[in-house]
GUPAMAR-306502 format. One record per residue (C-alpha): x, y, z; residue in one letter; residue number from 1. Coordinates in steps of 0.2 Angstrom, whole numbers, plus 5000, padded with zeros to 4 digits. Layout:
GUPAMAR-306502
    c1    c2    c3  type  seq
     X     Y     Z     A  NUM
...
This chain:
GUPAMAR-306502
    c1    c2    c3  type  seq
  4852  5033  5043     X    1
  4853  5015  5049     X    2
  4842  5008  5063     X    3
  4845  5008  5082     X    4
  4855  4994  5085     X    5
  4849  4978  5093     X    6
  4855  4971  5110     X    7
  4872  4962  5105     X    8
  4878  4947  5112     X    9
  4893  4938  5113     X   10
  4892  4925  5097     X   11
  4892  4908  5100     X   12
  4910  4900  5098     X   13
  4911  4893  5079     X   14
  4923  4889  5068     X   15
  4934  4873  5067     X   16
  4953  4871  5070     X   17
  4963  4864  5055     X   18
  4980  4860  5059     X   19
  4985  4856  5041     X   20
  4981  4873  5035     X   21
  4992  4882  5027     X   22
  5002  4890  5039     X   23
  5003  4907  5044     X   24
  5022  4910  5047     X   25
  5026  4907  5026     X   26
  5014  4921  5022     X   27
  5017  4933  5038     X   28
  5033  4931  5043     X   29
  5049  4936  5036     X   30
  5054  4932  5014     X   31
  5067  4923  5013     X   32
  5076  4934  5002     X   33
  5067  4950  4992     X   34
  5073  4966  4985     X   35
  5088  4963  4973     X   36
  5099  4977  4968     X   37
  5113  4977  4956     X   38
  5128  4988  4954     X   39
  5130  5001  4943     X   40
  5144  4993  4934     X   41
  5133  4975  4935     X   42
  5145  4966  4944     X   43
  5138  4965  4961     X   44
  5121  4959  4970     X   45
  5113  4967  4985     X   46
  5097  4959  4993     X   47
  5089  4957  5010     X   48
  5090  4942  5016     X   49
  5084  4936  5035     X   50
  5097  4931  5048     X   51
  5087  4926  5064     X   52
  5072  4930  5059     X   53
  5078  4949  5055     X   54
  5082  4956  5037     X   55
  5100  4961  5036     X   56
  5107  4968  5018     X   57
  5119  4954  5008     X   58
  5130  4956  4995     X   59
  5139  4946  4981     X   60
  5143  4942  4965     X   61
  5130  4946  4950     X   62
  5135  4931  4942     X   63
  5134  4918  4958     X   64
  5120  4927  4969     X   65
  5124  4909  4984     X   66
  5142  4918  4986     X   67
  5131  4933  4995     X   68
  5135  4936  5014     X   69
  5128  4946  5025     X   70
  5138  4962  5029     X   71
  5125  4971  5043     X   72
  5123  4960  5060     X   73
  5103  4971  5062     X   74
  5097  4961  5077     X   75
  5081  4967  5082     X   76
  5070  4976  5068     X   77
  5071  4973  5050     X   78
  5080  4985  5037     X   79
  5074  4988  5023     X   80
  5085  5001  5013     X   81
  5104  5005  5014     X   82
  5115  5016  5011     X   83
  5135  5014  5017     X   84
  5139  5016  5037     X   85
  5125  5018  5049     X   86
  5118  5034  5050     X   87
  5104  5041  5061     X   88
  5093  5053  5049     X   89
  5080  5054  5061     X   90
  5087  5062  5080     X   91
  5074  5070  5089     X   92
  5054  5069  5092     X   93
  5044  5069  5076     X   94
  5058  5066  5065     X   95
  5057  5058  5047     X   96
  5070  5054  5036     X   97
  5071  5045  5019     X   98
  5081  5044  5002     X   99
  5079  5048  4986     X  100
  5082  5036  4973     X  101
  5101  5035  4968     X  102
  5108  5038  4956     X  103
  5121  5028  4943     X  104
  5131  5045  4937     X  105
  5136  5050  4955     X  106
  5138  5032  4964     X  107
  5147  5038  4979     X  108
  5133  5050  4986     X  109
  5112  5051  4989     X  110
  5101  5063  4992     X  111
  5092  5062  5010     X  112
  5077  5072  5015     X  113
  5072  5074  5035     X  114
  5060  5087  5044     X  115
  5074  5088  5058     X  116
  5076  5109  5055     X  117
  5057  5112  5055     X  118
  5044  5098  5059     X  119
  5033  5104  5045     X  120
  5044  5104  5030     X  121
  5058  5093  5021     X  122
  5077  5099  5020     X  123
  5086  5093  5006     X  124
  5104  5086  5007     X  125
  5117  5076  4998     X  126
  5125  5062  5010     X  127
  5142  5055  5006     X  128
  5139  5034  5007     X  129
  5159  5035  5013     X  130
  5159  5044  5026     X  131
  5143  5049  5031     X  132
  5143  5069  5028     X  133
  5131  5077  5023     X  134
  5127  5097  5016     X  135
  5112  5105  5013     X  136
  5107  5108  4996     X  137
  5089  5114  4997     X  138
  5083  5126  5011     X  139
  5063  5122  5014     X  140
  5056  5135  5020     X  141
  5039  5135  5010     X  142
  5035  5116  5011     X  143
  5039  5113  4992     X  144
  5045  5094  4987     X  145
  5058  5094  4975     X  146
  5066  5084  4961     X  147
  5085  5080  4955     X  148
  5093  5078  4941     X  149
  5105  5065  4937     X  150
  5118  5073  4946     X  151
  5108  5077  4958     X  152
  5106  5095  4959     X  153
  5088  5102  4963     X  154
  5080  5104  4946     X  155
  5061  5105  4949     X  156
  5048  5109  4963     X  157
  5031  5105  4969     X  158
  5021  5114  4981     X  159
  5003  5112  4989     X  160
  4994  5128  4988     X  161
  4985  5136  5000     X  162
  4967  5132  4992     X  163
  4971  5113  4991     X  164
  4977  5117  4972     X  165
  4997  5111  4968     X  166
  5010  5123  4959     X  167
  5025  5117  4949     X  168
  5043  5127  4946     X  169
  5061  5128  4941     X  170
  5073  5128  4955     X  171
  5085  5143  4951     X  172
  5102  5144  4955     X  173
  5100  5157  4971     X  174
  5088  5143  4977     X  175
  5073  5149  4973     X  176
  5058  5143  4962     X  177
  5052  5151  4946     X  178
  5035  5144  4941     X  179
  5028  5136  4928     X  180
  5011  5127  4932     X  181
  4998  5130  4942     X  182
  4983  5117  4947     X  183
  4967  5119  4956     X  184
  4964  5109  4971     X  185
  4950  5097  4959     X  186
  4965  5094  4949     X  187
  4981  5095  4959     X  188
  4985  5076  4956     X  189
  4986  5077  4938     X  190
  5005  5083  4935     X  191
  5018  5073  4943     X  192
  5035  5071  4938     X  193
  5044  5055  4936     X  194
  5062  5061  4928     X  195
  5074  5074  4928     X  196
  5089  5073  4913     X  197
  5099  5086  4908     X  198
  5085  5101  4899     X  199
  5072  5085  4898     X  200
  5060  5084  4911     X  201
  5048  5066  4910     X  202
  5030  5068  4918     X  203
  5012  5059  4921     X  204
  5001  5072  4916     X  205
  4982  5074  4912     X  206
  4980  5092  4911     X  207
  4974  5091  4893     X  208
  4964  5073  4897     X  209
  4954  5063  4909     X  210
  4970  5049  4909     X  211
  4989  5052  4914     X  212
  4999  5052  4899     X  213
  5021  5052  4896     X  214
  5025  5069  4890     X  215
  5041  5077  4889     X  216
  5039  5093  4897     X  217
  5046  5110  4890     X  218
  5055  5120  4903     X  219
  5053  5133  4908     X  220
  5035  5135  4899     X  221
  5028  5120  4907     X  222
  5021  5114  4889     X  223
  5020  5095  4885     X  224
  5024  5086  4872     X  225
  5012  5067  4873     X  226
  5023  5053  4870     X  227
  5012  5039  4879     X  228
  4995  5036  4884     X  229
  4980  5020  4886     X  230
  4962  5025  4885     X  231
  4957  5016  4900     X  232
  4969  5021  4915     X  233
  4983  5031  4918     X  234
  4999  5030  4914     X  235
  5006  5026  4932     X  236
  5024  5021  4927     X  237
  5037  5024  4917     X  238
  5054  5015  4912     X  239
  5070  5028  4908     X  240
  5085  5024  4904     X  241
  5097  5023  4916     X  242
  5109  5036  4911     X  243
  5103  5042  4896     X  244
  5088  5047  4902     X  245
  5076  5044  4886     X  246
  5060  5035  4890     X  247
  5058  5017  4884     X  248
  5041  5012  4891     X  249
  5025  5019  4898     X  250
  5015  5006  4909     X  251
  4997  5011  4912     X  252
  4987  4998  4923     X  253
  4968  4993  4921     X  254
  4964  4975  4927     X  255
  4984  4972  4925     X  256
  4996  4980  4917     X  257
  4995  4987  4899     X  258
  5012  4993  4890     X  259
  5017  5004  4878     X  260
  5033  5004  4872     X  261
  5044  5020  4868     X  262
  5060  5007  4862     X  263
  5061  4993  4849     X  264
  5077  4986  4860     X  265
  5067  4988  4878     X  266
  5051  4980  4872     X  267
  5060  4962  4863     X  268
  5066  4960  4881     X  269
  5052  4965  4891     X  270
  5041  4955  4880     X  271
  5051  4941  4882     X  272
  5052  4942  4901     X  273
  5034  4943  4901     X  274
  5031  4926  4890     X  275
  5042  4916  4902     X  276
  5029  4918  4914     X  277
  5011  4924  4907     X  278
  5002  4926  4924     X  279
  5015  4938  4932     X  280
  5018  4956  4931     X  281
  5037  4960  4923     X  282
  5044  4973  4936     X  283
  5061  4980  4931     X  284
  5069  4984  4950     X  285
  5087  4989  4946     X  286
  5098  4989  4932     X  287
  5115  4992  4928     X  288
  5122  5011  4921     X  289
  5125  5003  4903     X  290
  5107  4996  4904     X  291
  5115  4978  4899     X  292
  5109  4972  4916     X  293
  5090  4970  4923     X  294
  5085  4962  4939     X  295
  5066  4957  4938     X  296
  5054  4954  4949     X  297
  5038  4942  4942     X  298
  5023  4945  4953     X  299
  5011  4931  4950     X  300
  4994  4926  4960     X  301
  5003  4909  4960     X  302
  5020  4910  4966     X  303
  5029  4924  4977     X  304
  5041  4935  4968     X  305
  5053  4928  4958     X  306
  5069  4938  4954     X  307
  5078  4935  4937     X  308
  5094  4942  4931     X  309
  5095  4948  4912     X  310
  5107  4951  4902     X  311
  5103  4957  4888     X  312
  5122  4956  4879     X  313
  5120  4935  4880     X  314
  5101  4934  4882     X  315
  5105  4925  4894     X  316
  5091  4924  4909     X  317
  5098  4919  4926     X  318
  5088  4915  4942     X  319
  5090  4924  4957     X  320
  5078  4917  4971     X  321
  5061  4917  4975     X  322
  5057  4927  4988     X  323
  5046  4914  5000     X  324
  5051  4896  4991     X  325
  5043  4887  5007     X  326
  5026  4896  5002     X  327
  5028  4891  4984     X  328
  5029  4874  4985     X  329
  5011  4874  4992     X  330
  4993  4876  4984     X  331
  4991  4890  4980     X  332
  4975  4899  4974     X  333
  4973  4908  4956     X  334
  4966  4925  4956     X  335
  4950  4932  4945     X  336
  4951  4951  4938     X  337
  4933  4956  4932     X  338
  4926  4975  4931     X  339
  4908  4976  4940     X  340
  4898  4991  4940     X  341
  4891  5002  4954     X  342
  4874  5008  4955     X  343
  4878  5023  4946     X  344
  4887  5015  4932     X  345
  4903  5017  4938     X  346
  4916  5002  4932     X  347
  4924  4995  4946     X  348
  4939  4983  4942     X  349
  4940  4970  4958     X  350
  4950  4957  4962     X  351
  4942  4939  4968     X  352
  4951  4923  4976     X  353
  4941  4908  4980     X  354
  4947  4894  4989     X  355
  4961  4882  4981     X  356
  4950  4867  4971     X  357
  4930  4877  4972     X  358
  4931  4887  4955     X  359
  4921  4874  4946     X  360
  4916  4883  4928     X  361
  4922  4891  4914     X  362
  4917  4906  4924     X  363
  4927  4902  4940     X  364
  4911  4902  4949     X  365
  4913  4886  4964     X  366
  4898  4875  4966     X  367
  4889  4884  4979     X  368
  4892  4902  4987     X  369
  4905  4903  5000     X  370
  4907  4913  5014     X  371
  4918  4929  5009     X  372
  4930  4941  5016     X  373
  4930  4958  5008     X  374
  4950  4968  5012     X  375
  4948  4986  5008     X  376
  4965  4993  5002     X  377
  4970  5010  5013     X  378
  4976  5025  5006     X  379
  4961  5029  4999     X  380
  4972  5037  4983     X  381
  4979  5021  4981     X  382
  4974  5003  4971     X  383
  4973  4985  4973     X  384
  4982  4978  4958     X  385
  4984  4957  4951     X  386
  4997  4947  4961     X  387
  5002  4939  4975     X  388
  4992  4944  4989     X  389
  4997  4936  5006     X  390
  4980  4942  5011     X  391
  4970  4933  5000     X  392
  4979  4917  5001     X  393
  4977  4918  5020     X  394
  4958  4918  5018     X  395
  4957  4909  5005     X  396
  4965  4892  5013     X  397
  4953  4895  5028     X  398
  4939  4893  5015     X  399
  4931  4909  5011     X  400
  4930  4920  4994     X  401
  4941  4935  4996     X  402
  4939  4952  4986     X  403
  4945  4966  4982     X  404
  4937  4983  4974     X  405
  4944  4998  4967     X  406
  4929  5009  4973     X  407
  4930  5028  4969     X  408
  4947  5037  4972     X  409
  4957  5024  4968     X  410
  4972  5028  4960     X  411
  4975  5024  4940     X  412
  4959  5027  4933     X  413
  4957  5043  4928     X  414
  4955  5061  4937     X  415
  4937  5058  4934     X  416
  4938  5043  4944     X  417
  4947  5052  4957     X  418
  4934  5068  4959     X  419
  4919  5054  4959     X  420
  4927  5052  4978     X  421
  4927  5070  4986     X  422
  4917  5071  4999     X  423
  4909  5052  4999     X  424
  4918  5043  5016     X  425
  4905  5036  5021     X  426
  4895  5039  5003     X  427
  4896  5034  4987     X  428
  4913  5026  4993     X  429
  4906  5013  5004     X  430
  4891  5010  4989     X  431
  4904  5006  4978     X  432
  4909  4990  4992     X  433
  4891  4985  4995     X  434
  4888  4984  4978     X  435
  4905  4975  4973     X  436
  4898  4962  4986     X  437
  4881  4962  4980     X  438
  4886  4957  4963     X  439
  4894  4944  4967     X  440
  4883  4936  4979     X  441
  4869  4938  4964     X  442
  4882  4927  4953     X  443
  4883  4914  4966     X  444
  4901  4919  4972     X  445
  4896  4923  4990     X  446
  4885  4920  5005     X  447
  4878  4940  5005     X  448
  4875  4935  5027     X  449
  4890  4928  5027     X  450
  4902  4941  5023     X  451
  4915  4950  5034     X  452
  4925  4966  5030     X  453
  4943  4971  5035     X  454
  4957  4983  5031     X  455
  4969  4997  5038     X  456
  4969  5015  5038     X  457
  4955  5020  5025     X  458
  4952  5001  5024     X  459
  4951  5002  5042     X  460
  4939  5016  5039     X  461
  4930  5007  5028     X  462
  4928  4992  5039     X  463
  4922  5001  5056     X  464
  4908  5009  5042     X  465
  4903  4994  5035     X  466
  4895  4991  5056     X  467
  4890  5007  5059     X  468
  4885  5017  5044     X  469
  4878  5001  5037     X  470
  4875  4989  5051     X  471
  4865  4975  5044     X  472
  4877  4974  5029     X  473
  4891  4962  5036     X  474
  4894  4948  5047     X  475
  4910  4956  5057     X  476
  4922  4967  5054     X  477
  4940  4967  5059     X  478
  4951  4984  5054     X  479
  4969  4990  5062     X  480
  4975  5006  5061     X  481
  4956  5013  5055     X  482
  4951  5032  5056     X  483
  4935  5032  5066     X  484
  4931  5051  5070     X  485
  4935  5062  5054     X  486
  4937  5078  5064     X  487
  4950  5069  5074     X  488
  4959  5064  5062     X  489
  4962  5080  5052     X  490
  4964  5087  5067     X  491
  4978  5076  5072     X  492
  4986  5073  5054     X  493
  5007  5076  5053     X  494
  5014  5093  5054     X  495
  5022  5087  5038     X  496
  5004  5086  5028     X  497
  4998  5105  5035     X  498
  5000  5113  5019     X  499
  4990  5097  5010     X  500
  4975  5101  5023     X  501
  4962  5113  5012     X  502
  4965  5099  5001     X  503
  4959  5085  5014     X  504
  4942  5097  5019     X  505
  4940  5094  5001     X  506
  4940  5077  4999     X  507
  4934  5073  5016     X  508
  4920  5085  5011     X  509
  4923  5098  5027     X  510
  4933  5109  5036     X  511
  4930  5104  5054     X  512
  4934  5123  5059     X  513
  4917  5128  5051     X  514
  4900  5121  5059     X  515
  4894  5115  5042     X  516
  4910  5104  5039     X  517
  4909  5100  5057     X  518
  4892  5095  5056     X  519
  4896  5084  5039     X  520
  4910  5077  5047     X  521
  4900  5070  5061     X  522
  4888  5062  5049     X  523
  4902  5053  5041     X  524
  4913  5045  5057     X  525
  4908  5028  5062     X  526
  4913  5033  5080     X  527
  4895  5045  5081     X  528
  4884  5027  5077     X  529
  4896  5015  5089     X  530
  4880  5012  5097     X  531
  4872  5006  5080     X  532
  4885  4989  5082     X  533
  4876  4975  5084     X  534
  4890  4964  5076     X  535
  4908  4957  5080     X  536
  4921  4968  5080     X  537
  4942  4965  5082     X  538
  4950  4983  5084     X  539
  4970  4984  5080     X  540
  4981  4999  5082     X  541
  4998  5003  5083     X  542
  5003  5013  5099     X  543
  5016  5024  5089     X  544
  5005  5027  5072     X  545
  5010  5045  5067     X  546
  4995  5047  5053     X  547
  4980  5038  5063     X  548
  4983  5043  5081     X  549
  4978  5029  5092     X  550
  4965  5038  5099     X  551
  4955  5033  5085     X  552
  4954  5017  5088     X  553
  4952  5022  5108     X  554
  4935  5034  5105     X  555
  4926  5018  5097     X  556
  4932  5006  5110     X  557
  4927  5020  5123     X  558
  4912  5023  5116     X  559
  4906  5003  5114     X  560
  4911  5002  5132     X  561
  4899  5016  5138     X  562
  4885  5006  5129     X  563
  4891  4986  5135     X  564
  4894  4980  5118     X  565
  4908  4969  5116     X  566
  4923  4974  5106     X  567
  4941  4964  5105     X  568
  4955  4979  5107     X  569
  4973  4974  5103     X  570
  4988  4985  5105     X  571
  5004  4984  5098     X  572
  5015  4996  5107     X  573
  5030  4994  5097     X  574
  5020  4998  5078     X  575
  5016  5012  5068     X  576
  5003  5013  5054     X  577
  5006  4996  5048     X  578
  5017  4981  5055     X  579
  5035  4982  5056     X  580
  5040  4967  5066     X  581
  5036  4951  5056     X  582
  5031  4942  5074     X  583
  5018  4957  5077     X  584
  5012  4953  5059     X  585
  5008  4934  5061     X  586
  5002  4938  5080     X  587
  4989  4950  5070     X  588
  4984  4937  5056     X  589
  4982  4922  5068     X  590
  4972  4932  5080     X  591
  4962  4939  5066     X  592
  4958  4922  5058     X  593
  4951  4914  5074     X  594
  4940  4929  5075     X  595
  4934  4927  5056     X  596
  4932  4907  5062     X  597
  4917  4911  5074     X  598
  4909  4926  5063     X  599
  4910  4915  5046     X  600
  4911  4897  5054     X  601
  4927  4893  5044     X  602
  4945  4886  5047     X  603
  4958  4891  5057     X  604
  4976  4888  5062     X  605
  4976  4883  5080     X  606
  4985  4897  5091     X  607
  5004  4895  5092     X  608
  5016  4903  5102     X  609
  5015  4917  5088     X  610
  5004  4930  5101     X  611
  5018  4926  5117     X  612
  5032  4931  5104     X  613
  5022  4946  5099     X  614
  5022  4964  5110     X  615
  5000  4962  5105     X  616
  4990  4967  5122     X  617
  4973  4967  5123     X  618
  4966  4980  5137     X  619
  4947  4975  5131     X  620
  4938  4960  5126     X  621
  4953  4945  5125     X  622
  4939  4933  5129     X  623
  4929  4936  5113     X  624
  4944  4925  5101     X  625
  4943  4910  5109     X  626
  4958  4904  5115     X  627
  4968  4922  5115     X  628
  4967  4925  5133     X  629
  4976  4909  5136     X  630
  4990  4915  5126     X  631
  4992  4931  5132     X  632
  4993  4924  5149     X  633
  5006  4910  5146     X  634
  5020  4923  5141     X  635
């Protein structure tokens, strides 16, 4: 248990305005172009591209990607997938809709999946991209998720069971499901398929290992034959031929990805695509039918994505665009991948930025410890991975060290990995932070009173922890879209996850319906220790989030309030989890580096007109960012 809190006070204002900083708007605001997609016969390029300041869908020639024009006029909110005429999946309160991904042997059709029938589960139908009709081709009455083949009939599903634990079938003709593998809540995550071809059926699975390997399943007995593994991480990924079928590669990713190659052909070309440009990850996004055709994205620390075009006939290797060229012809700073240890031994592979010009040594270290900022990824079964990050070059230009850590439950390291998290919010999963942060202050990377913690969702989580649960360990903290009350949160979690709730109380570590996971749960909200705050705090939410209610965020603003400490509250009434409007996005990050400014006395961007553009109010505390209440006021 931490300390009662001391009486806080307002903090002095610090920090300095920097004009020539690296602005905000080539990191926040819309890419120039991104997502490239090529036809199945490899004649034609699709990409978003922004018109206005929204991303509308272009199309054109493979061979002369400047001939692309737009051909949707989207005026207000971005798109971000297509797929023929307008069509709304998504009528009615509570309604979800998305696509599976299509396929090249049936070009004229896709498989859409929307809750519109019942709120709780996923109907499955097959959409004609001419016309816009659609029929049902699985009935979900049991909360399965299911699986196509490449003619897109339903081959195989999935089902959360009712102890947390996850069972695997055939879909039969009559549309039911015969099964074939059953897992127990601990191991629920270690079978997941990834393709669906004729009789073969592709899958990351771990049943016989700690680490996810490519196997060829047997249907309908469920038995595996391996065909890929790494010792150190999971499988996470895996390149199929495109009509065929047959896998070419398995990709398993540590500190950055490690390849195994399944394909003599596949690999000259993936290898060469990685020698172009040794700092990025090679990410096939779209190929044609015959396979003749890749379009590649390189994800580098340096640069923002660059998208090639392959062919592999010629060899010849054709670029597409880069996806922010303003931001590219900046500085940019390089990246650090390094595995750290937690204080029960646990390897912890973390990410580190510093500053562009301050990594002085052979070990990257700068000449003297910097302020740092530590961004905890959300999920938590998710992982923060080498690349560009649009995070870390924010911070970095304004001065400070910037880290990531794959603390416990991240995804990619192992089912052992994954089970060290359940039941440690607030526990060992916070540890693994401090202790990230501790080595690197001990190796003369960072100021240890000098470090501020962010991050949405878990991250979000993480951060209001890091000033309740442990509230000497940071300077500030600044989270968005954070779960602050665990009770509340499962208690307010979509209709759609009800059959994945035994497994939540697992790896929450209660069931808020009994008194002893009540009782556990309360230990571990950072909304029961508000009155432990004795640092800054910037508070984000999206009014519309479906998975963290905004009433998370309220119950800690509230409760602050009953006790006079001062808290900064924006709200974004047009968001959801996360930042759908680039003006909202670059409203948040300018808002959020001033506050960092007077926590860590760094740099900062002077306010533009980037908050007047935004829909950001602030209910509580504007007068904490200097210079924020201005802004709202000049709209």
């Amino acid at each position: 248990p931490a300390p009662p809190a001391r009486g806080p006070s307002a903090p002095p204002a610090r920090g300095k305005a920097d004009p020539s900083l690296l602005p905000r708007k080539l990191l926040f605001g819309n890419p120039h172009r991104s997502n490239p997609r090529v036809s199945p016969d490899g004649q034609w390029l699709a990409f978003l591209g922004d018109v206005d300041g929204v991303m509308n869908v272009f199309v054109g020639r493979a061979d002369d990607p400047a001939s692309a024009r737009p051909i949707t006029q989207e005026r207000k909110r971005n798109i971000y997938t297509l797929a023929g005429a307008p069509v709304d999946l998504t009528p009615g309160e509570g309604v979800r809709g998305e696509f599976e991904p299509p396929s090249p042997q049936v070009p004229d059709e896709v498989v859409v999946f929307t809750n519109a029938r019942d709120r709780r589960y996923f109907d499955f139908e097959r959409m004609n991209l001419q016309t816009g009709a659609r029929r049902r081709v699985f009935t979900n009455t049991a909360g399965y998720f299911v699986f196509f083949d490449e003619r897109l009939a339903p081959r195989i599903a999935g089902q959360v069971q009712g102890d947390g634990g996850m069972q695997f079938g055939t879909v039969e003709a009559d549309g039911t499901v015969r099964p074939f593998a059953r897992l127990d809540a601990e191991h629920a995550n270690d079978l997941s398929i990834v393709g669906v071809h004729g009789k073969r059926v592709y899958a990351l699975d771990r049943r016989a290992g700690d680490k996810h390997a490519l196997v060829e399943l047997e249907i309908p007995s469920g038995k595996a034959k391996v065909l890929a593994t790494n010792p150190r991480a999971d499988v996470m990924r895996a390149y199929l031929h495109p009509t065929s079928g047959r896998p070419q590669a398995a990709i398993a990713r540590y500190e950055r990805d490690e390849p195994t190659y399944l394909d003599k052909a596949f690999q000259r070309d993936f290898e060469r695509l990685a020698a172009s440009d040794p700092l990025a990850t090679v990410n096939i996004t779209s190929r044609s039918a015959d396979d003749q055709r890749w379009v590649v994205a390189l994800h580098s620390p340096l640069h923002s994505d660059r998208h090639v075009l392959l062919d592999r006939k010629t060899g010849s290797l054709r670029p597409l665009f880069s996806s922010r060229p303003d931001l590219d012809a900046k500085p940019l700073a390089p990246m650090q991948a390094r595995t750290v240890h937690a204080r029960d031994g646990l390897p912890l592979v973390t990410y580190l930025t510093l500053p562009p010009g301050t990594a002085v040594d052979g070990n990257g270290r700068p000449e003297a410890p910097l302020p740092m900022v530590l961004t905890v990824h959300g999920g938590p079964w998710a992982r923060d991975s080498w690349g560009m990050d649009v995070l870390h070059q924010h911070f970095a230009s304004r001065g400070y060290a910037v880290l990531n850590v794959n603390y416990r439950g991240s995804t990619g390291f192992g089912r052992a990995f994954l089970a060290a998290s359940f039941g440690e919010w607030g526990g060992k999963m916070h540890d693994d932070l401090l202790d990230a942060v501790d080595w690197y202050a001990s190796h003369g990377y960072a100021q240890r009173d000098r470090v501020a913690i962010t991050g949405g969702s878990y991250g979000g989580y993480a951060a209001l922890a890091g000033v309740t649960l442990t509230p000497e360990a940071f300077a500030c903290s600044s989270t968005y879209v954070g779960v602050a009350n665990l009770t509340t949160f499962l208690n307010t979690i979509p209709k759609y996850w009800d059959r994945a709730r035994p497994l939540w109380h697992k790896r929450l570590g209660g069931d808020p319906s009994t008194p002893e996971g009540a009782a556990f749960l309360r230990q571990r909200s950072p909304v029961t220790f508000a009155d432990r705050i004795t640092k800054p705090l910037f508070i984000v939410h999206g009014a519309n989030d479906p998975r963290v209610a905004k009433a998370e965020s309220d119950q800690v603003v509230a409760a602050m309030q009953a006790k006079g400490l001062p808290v900064t509250y924006a709200v974004f009434p047009d968001e959801g989890h996360g930042f759908g409007q680039p003006q909202n996005r670059t409203a948040w990050a300018a808002a959020t580096e001033v506050f960092l400014a007077q926590c860590l006395d760094g740099r900062y961007e002077p306010l533009g007109d980037e908050i007047a553009a935004s829909s950001m109010t602030v209910p509580v505390g504007a007068e904490h960012i200097p210079g924020l209440a201005e802004r709202l006021r000049g709209r």
